[in-house]
N, C-alpha and C positions, 0 to 999 in steps of 0.2 A: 526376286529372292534377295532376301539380306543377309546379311555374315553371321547372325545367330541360325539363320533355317539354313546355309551351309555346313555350317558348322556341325548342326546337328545329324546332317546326312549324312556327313563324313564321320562320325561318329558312331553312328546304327551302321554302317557299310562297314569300319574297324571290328565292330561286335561280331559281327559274322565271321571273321577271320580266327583261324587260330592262332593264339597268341604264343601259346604255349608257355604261360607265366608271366610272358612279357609285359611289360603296361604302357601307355604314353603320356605325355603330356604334351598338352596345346603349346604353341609357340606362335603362331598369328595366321589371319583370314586375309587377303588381300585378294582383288581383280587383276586377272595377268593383265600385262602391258600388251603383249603379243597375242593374247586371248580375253579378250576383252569383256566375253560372252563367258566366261570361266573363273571358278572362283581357285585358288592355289591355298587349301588349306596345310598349315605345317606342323608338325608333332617331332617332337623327339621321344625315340625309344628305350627301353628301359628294362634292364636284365630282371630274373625275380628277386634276383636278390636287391636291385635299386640301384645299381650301377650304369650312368648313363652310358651306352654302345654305339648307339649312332641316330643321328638326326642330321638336318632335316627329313623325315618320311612326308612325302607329298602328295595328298590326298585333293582329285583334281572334284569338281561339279560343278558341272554344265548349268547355267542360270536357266537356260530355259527348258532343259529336257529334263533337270534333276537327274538325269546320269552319273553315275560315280566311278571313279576307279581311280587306280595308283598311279603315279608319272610313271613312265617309262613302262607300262604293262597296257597290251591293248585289251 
């Protein structure tokens, strides 16, 4: 898998979520160090009104399962 087809999983797997106004923006794809097999996508999040609240959110996928989910959330 490459950093655009993680990207974009991490992406469709955010769309699911409810945002509740909220939007993100990309901030960078990298391969964990400690996870090597794992792609650490990063977003910062963003109130409705446009006001940045918090970032980095970190959206994990597995290269080889295409697994997705949030740090810190099993």
């Amino acid at each position: 898998m490459n950093e655009d087809e993680a990207k974009t999983m991490a992406e469709r797997f955010i769309a699911t979520q409810d945002m509740k106004g909220h939007s993100i923006q990309f901030v960078s794809a990298t391969k964990g160090i400690r996870s090597p097999d794992e792609w650490s996508i990063l977003y910062d999040l963003f109130s409705p009104q446009g006001t940045l609240i918090d970032g980095p959110i970190v959206v994990l996928v597995d290269d080889a399962s295409g697994e997705v989910r949030l740090f810190g959330l099993a």
